[in-house]
C-alpha positions in Angstrom: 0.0 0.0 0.0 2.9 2.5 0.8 4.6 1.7 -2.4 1.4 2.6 -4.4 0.9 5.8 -2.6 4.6 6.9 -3.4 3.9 6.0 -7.4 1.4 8.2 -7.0 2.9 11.2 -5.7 5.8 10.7 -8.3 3.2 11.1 -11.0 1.4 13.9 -9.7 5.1 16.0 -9.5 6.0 15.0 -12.8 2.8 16.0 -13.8 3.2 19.6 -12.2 6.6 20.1 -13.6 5.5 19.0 -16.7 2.6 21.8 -17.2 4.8 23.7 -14.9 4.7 26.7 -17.4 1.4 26.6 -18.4 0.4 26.3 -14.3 2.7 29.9 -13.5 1.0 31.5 -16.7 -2.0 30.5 -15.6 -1.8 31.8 -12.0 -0.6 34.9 -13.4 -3.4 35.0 -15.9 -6.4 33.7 -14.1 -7.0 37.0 -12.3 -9.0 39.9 -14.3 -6.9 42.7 -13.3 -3.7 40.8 -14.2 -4.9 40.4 -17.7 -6.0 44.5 -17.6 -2.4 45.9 -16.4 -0.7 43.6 -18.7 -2.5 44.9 -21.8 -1.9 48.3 -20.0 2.0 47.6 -20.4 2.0 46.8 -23.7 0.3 50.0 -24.7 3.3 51.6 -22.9 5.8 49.4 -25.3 3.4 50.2 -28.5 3.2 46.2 -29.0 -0.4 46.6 -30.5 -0.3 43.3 -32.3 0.5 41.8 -28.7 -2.3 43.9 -27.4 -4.4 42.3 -30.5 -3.6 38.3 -29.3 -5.0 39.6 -25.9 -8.4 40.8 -27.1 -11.5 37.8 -27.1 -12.7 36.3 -30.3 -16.0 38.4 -30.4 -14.2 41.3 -30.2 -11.6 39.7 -33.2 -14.7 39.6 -35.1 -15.3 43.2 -35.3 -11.8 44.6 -35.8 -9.0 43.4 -38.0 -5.5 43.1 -36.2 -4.4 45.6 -38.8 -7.1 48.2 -38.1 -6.8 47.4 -34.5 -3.0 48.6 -34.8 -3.5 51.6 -37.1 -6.0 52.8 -34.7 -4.1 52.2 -31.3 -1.1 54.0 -33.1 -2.2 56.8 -34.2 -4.4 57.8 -31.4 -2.1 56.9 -28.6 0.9 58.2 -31.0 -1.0 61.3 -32.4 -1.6 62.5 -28.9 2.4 62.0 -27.8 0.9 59.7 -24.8 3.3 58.6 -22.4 3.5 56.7 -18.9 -0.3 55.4 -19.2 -1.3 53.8 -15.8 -4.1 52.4 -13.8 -5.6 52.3 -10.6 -8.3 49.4 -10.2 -11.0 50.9 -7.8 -13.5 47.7 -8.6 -13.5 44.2 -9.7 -17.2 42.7 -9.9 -17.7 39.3 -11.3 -21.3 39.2 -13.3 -21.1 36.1 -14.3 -18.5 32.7 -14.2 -17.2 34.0 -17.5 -17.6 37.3 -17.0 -15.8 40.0 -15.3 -16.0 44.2 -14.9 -13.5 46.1 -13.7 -13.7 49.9 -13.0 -10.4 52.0 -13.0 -8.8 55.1 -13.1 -6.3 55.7 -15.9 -3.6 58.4 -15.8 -1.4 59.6 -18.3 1.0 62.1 -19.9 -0.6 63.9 -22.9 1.3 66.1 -24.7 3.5 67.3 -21.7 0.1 67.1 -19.2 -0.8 64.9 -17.0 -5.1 63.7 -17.1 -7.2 61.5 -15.9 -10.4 59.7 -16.5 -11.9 57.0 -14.9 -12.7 53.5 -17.5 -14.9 50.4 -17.5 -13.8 47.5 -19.5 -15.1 43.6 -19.4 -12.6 40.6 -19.1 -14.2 37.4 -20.6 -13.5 33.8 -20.4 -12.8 32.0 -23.9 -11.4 28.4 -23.8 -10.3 28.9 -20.4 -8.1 32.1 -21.2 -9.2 35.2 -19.8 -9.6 37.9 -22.4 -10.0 41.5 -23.1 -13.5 42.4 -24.2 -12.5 45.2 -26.7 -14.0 48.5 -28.1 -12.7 51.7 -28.5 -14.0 53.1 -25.6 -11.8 51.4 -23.8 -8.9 54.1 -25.6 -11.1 56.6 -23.8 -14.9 56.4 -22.8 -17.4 57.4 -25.2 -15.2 57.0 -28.3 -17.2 54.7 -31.0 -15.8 52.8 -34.0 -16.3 55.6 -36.3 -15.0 58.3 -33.9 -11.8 60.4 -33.9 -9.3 61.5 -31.1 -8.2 65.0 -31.8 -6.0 66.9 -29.8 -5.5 70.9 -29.8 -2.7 72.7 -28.1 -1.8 76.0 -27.0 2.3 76.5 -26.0 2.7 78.4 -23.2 5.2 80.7 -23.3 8.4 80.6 -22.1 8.8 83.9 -19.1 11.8 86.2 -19.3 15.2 86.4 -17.4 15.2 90.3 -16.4 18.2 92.0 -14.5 17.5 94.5 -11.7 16.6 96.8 -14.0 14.3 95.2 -16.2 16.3 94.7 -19.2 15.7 91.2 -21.6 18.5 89.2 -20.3 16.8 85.6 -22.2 13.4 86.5 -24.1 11.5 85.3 -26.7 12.0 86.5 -30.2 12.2 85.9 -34.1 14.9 83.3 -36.0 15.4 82.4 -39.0 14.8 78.9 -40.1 16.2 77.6 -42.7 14.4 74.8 -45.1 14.3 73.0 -48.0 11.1 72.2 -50.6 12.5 68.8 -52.1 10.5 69.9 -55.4 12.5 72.7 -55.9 15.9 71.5 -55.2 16.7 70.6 -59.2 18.5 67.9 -61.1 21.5 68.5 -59.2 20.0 67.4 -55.8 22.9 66.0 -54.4 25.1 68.6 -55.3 22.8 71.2 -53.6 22.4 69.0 -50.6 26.1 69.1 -50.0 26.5 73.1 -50.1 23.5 73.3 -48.0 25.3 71.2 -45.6 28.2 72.5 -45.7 27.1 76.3 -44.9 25.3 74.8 -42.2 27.6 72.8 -40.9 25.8 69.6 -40.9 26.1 66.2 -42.3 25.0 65.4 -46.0 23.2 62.3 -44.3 21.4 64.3 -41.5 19.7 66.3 -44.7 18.8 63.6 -46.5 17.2 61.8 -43.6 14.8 64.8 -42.6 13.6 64.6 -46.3 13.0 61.1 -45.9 10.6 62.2 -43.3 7.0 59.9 -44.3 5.0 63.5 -44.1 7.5 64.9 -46.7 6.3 65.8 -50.6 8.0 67.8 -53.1 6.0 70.9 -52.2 6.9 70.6 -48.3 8.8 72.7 -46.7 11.2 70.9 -44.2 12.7 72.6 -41.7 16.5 71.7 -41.5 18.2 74.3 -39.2 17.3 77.2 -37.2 19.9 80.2 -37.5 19.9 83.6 -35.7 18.1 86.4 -37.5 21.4 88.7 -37.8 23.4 85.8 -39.7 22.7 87.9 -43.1 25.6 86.7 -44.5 25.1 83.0 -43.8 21.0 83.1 -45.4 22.1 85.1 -48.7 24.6 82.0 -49.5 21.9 79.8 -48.5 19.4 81.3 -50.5 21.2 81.0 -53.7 21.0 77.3 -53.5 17.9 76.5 -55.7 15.5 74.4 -53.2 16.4 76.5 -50.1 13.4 79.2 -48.5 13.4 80.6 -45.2 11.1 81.6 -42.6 11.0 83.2 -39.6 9.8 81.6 -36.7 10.0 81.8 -32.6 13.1 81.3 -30.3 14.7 82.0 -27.5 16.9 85.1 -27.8 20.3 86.7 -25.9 20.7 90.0 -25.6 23.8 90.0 -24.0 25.1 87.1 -26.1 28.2 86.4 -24.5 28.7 88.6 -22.1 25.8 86.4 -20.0 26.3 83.2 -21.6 27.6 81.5 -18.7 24.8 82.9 -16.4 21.5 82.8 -18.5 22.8 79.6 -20.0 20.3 77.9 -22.9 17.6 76.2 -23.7 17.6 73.1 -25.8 15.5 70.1 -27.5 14.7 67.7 -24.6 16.3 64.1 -24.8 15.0 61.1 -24.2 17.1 60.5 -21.1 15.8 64.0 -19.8 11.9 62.8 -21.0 12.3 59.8 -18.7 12.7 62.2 -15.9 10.1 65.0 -16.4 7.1 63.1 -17.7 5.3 66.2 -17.7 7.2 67.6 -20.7 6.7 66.3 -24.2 9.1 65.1 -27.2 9.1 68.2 -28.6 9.9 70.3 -25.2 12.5 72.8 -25.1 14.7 72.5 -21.6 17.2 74.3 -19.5 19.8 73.2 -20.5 22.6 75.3 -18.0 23.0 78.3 -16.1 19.7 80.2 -14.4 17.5 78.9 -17.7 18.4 75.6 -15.7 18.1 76.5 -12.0 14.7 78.4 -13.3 13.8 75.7 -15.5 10.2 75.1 -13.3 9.1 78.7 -13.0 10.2 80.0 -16.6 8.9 76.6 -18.2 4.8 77.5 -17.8 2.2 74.8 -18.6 0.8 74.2 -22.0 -3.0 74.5 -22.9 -4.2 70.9 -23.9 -7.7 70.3 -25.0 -8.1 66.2 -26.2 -11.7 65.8 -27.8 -14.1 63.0 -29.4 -14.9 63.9 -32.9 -17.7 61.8 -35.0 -17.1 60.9 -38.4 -18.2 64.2 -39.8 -15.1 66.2 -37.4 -17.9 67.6 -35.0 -16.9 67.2 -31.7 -18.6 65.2 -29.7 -17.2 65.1 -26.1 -14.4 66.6 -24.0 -11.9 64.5 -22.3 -10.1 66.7 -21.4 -9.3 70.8 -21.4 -6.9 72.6 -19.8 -6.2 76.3 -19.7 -2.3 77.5 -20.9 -0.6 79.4 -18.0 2.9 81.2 -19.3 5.8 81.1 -17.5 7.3 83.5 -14.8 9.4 86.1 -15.2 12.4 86.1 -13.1 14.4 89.0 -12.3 17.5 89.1 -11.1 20.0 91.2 -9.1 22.2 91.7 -12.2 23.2 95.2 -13.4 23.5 94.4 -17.4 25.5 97.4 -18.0 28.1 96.9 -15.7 27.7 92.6 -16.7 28.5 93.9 -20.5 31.2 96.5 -19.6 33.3 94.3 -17.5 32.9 91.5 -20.0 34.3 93.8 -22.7 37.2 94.2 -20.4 38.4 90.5 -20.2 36.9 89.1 -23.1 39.6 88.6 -24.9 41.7 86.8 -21.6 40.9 83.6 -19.3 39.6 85.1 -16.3 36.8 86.2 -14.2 34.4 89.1 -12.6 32.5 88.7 -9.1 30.9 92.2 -8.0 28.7 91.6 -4.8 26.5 94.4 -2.6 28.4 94.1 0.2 25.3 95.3 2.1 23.0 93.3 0.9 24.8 90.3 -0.7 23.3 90.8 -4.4 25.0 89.8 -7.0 25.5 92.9 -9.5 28.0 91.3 -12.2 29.0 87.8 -12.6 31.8 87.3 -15.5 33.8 84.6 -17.3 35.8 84.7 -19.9 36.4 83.1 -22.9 32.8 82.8 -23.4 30.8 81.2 -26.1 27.9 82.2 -28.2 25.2 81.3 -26.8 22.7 82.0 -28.9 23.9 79.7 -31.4 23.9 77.0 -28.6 20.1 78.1 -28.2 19.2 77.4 -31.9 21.8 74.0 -32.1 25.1 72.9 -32.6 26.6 70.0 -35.0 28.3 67.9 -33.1 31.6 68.8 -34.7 31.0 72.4 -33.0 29.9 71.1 -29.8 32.9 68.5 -29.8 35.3 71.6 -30.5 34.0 73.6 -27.7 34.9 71.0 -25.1 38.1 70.3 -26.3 39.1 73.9 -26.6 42.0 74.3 -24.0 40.8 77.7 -22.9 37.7 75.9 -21.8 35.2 78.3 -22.7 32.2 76.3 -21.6 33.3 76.4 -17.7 31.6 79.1 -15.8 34.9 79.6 -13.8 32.9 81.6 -11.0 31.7 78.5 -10.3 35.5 76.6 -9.3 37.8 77.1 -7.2 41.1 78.4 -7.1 44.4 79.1 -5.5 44.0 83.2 -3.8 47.3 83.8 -3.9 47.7 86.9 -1.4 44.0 87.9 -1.5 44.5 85.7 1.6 46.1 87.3 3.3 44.0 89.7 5.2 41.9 86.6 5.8 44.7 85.1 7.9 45.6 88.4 9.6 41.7 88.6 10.4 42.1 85.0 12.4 45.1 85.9 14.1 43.6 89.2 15.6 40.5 87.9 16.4 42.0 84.7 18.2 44.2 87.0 20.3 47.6 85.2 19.4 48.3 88.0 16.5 48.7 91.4 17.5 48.8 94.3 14.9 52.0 95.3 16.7 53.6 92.1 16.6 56.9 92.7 14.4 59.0 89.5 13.0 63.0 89.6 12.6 64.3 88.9 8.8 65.9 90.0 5.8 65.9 89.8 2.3 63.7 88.0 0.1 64.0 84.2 1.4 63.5 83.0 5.2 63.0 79.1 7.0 62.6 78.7 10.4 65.2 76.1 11.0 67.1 73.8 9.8 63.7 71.1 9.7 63.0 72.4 6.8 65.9 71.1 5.1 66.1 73.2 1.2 62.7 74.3 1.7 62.1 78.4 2.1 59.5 80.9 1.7 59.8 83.7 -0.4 58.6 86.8 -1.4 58.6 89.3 -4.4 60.3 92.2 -2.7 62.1 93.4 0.2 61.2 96.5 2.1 62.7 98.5 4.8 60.7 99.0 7.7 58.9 97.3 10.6 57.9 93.9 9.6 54.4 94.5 11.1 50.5 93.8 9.8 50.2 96.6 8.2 53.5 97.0 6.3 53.2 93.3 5.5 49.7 94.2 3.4 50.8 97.0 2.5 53.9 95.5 0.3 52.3 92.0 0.1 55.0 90.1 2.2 54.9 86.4 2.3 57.2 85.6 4.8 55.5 88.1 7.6 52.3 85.8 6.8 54.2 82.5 6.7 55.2 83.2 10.1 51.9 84.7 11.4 50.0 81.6 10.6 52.6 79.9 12.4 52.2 82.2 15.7 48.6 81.7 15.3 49.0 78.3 15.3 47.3 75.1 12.9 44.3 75.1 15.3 43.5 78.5 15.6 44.0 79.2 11.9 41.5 75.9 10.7 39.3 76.9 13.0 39.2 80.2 11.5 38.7 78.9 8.2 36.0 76.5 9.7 33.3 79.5 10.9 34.3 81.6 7.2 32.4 78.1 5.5 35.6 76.4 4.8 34.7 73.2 3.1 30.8 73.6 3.7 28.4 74.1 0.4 27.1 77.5 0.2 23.2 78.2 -0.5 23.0 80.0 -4.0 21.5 79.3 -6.8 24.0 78.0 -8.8 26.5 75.2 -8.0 29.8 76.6 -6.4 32.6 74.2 -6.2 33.3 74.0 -2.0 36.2 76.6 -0.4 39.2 74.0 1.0 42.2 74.8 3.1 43.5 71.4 2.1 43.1 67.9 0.5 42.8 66.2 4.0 40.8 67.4 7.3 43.9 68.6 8.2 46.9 70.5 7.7 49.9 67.8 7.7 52.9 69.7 7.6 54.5 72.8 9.0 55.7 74.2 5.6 52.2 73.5 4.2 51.0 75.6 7.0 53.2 78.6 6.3 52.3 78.5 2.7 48.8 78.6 3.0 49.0 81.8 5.4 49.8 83.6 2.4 47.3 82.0 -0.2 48.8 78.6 -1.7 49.6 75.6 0.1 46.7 73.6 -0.4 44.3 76.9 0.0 41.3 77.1 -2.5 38.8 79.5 -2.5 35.6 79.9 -4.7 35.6 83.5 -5.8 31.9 83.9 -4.8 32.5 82.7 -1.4 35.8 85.3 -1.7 33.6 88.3 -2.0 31.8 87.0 0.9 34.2 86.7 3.3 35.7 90.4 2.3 32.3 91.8 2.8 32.5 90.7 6.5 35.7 93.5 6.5 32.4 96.1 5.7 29.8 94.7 7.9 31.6 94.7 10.8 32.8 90.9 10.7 29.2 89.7 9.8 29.6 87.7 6.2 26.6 88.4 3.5 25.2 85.9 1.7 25.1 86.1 -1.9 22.2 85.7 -3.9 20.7 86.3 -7.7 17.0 86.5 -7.5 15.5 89.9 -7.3 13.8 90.5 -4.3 12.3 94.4 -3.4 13.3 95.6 0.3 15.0 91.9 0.9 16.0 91.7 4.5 19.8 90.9 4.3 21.2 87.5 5.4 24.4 86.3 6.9 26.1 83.4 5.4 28.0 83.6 8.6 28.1 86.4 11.9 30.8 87.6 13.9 33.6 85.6 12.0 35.8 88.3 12.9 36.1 90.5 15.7 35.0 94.0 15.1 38.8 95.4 16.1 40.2 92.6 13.8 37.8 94.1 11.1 38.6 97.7 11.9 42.4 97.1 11.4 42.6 95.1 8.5 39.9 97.3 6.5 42.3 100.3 7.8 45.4 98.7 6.1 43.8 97.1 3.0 42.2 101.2 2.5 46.5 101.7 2.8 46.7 99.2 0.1 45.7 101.6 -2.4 46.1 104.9 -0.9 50.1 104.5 0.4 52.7 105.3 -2.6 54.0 101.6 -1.9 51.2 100.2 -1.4 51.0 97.3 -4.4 47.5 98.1 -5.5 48.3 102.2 -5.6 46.9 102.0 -9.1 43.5 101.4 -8.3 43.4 105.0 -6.2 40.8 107.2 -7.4 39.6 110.8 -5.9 36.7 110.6 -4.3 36.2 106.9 -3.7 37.9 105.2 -0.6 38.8 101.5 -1.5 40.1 99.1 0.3 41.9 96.0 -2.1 44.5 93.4 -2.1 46.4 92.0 -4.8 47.2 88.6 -5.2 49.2 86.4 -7.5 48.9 82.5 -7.4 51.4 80.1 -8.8 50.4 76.8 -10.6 53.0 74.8 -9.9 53.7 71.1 -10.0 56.7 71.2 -7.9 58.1 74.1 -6.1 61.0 73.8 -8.7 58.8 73.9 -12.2 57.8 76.6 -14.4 54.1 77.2 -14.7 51.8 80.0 -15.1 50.6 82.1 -12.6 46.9 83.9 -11.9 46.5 87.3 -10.7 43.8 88.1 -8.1 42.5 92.1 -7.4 39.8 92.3 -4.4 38.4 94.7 -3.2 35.5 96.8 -1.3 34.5 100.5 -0.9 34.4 102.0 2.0 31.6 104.3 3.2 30.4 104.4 -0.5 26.4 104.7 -0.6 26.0 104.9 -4.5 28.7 101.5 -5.0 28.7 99.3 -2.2 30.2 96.8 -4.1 32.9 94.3 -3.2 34.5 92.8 -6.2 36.8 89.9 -6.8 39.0 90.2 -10.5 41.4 87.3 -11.9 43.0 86.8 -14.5 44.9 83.7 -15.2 48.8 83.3 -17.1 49.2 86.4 -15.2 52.5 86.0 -15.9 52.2 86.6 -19.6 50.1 90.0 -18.9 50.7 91.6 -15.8 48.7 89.8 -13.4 47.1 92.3 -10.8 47.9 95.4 -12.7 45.8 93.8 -15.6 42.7 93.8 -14.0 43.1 96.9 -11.2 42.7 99.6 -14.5 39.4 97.1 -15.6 37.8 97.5 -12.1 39.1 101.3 -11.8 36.9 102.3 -14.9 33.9 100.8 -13.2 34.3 103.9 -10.7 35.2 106.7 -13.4 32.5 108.1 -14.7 
């Protein structure tokens, strides 16, 4: 008897592993609202013959697989669906074969999200659960004979304004430039080739837009947009028989280059960028850098959208869905244009950079970088030869270099005279004993000294030290302040701590550890290098606390009307720290030795510091050098600007003398 029960059992297992698939198909499939949100997922993958196999006999009988494709296709193509979902809210069984199941279904039209709520019937054929088609299940109401139609309205795009009001990104007139295949004569290919060439395309890309299924000899195919003022470019263009052009909308510039960096651009979406913002459509036009990125949400608006039943006649017949266009903000900014556009004429033709801050109320008035790029041709498109050239140009002109970080050079220093003052173990009294132009402590240091540009007689105090930029004075200051006291200081001025603004800023560092490591390393950085980086945003933030009474603003870009003024940090320095180092960097400029005495204009009391930074490899290597000029007014009402200048192979140019006459003629009037 045992032996017979154990036969059986064998049999029965074999049996399940042989229907084994069919039993996990059928577990799968013998639930109604599995069958529903598996047809559901194939709409999502366009697999409409799949979608066909899933539909019941009866409803076979009244739809061809091809029709049932064409129709699926174009109405769920023709209305650029995306991410179609359900929620089941009901399942009711009406019969042993028959089951209703009420839901609501979710999806991205055009760049909008709607909803509806569906019925459809699941029915049991053969066994198989099956989808109990019509074409109201595409949307409710919609017969056999009825059309989906979809009408847009595209919001549009809002404005990036400076402080004053003035079109920093708007919209505006281009020029694009087509082709009407009809037109294009017996030397097509010929044509197609100049055409390409002027515009810096492919021969291939052409031809495969006027393979387009829409396109007939009397079409007119758009092939590239191209900025209105390119005269030059169009009347080549439009001696090529086939070519027309139109105008059309865009977004426009003003500034061009002068704000590349900081409107940035807009461009076609990708599919990558789709994926992620479900709202948009395939035809959407994104942020693609810069404050047209960081603003991407408010400038974007929301298209209008109205998706309608038509009958067979084109009447409509019912609303699905309607929804009202709302434009996108305006955003205004603290940004003076003319003083953007003057100082970008100043350095366009060097590497370097332009930081002016309120130093009252931390807005931003001018943000430069230089080389810049044209951004208005990034708007309308690059080839990819163009793009490729721009990233592999060595003056990398795509970097916002406001944005990095870099050595400060002697621009430190008064930061480090700040820290010793206010942690009482630097007096401004305190003198050091040395000569010359080279100085170690001992002999620990083995071959290793610390140099500095010139020698000078008298005391080798604070204020003689700023005053003729003296690196040893500030090697051993930071020394006498000690490594505790001086990261500590760094520490409460944000020292390797993200700071809030609306674009990205690389983080401040006083070195690639958490620590200083060495005692030469420590001297360095006490006048700028070492391991000592500084974002040049975050710069003009920490000078600004030599203004506000050691209180450090915090920077910002939006426009705001009677905006209380916030701190990034208080009380980093001690008010007397503040008092004497604002008095010696006003010394800076005003005392005949002083190394910024260039910058001293009648009228308007500034306080500055130059700075030069080597690039190095090794202390023994040639490399170039950047120059650094910062600086603040004092008492100055109508400019209360700090601003933070560089420049880099200073050594090739000048350095800080290069930029002080560029900063100066912001103040002469």
């Amino acid at each position: 008897m045992k032996k017979i029960i154990i036969i059986i059992s064998v049999i029965v297992c074999l049996s399940i592993l042989a229907v084994g698939g069919f039993l996990i198909y059928s577990s799968k499939t013998t639930k109604p609202e599995n069958i529903l949100n598996e047809y559901i997922s194939k709409i999502n993958e366009a697999k409409y013959n799949e979608m066909y196999e899933m539909i019941s006999d009866r409803s076979k009988g009244q739809i061809t697989e091809e029709d049932f494709v064409k129709r699926n296709k174009n109405i769920y193509e023709g209305i650029d669906m995306s991410n179609l979902k359900i929620d089941i809210k009901n399942i009711e069984k009406e019969s042993s074969k028959k089951y209703a199941i009420t839901y609501i279904t979710s999806m991205n039209v055009s760049g909008q999200n709607i909803s509806f709520e569906n019925r459809s019937n699941i029915i049991k054929e053969d066994n198989k659960l099956k989808i109990d088609w019509s074409s109201n299940m595409i949307f409710p109401n919609l017969n056999v004979t009825d059309k989906v139609k979809v009408s847009t309205s595209k919001a549009i795009r809002g404005k990036i304004l400076d402080r004053n009001g003035k079109e920093l990104a708007t919209n505006g007139k281009i020029s694009s430039v087509g082709i009407v295949p009809g037109k294009l004569g017996e030397n097509k290919t010929e044509s197609i080739n100049k055409i390409a060439e002027l515009l810096n395309l492919s021969s291939e890309t052409i031809e495969n837009k006027l393979k387009a299924s829409w396109v007939k000899d009397e079409s007119f195919v758009p092939i590239k947009n191209v900025s209105m003022d390119e005269n030059d470019l169009k009347e080549k263009l439009l001696q090529i028989k086939g070519v027309m052009i139109s105008s059309t909308n865009g977004r426009i510039y003003p500034l061009g280059e002068a704000a590349a960096h900081l409107t940035g651009y807009i461009q076609s979406i990708t599919k990558e960028e789709l994926e992620k913002n479900p709202e948009y459509s395939s035809t959407s036009l994104i942020g693609k850098t810069g404050l047209e990125k960081r603003y991407e949400k408010e400038l974007k608006g929301k298209d209008g959208i109205e998706i309608y039943i038509a009958d067979s006649e084109g009447n409509k017949k019912d609303t699905i869905i309607k929804k009202e266009k709302v434009d996108g903000e305006n955003i205004k900014i603290t940004i003076d244009s003319i003083i953007q556009n003057n100082l970008y004429k100043e350095l366009k033709n060097d590497e370097g950079l332009f930081v002016v801050m309120n130093h009252k109320t931390g807005e931003i008035i001018a943000l430069v970088s230089t080389p810049s790029y044209n951004v208005n041709k990034m708007a309308l498109g690059v080839s990819s030869e163009e793009w490729k050239e721009l990233q592999e140009n060595e003056k990398t002109p795509l970097i916002a270099r406001y944005t990095q970080k870099y050595c400060p050079g002697s621009t430190f220093k008064p930061i480090t005279g700040a820290i010793g003052l206010s942690t009482n173990s630097l007096k401004n009294t305190d003198t050091f004993s040395y000569s010359g132009k080279s100085w170690q402590k001992d002999k620990s240091w083995g071959d290793y000294n610390i140099t500095t540009l010139t020698a000078y007689s008298g005391e080798k105090n604070l204020k003689n030290a700023l005053i003729h930029s003296d690196n040893i004075y500030f090697a051993q200051a930071t020394l006498q302040s000690g490594k505790d006291n001086f990261i500590d200081g760094l520490k409460k001025l944000k020292f390797g701590e993200d700071i809030d603004f609306e674009l990205n800023l690389s983080k401040s560092q006083f070195s690639n550890s958490d620590t200083i490591k060495s005692e030469t390393l420590l001297a360095d950085s006490g006048y700028g290098q070492g391991q000592i980086l500084v974002n040049p945003i975050h710069m003009a933030s920490i000078y600004s606390s030599f203004a506000n009474n050691g209180n450090m603003v915090k920077p910002y870009l939006k426009y705001k009307e009677n905006k209380e003024t916030e701190y990034l940090a208080k009380e980093v320095f001690t008010k007397d720290a503040v008092q004497e180092i604002k008095n010696d960097l006003i010394q800076v400029v005003e005392n005949p030795e002083g190394t910024a005495k260039d910058m001293k204009i009648n009228g308007v009391t500034i306080a500055g510091k130059t700075g030069t930074a080597e690039l190095k490899v090794s202390k023994d290597s040639e490399g170039d050098t950047i120059g650094w000029f910062d600086c603040f007014t004092v008492d100055d009402s109508n400019m209360p600007y700090v601003i933070v200048g560089m420049v880099e192979k200073a050594n090739k140019n000048g350095g800080s003398h290069y930029v002080i006459p560029m900063i100066r003629r912001l103040f002469i009037k």
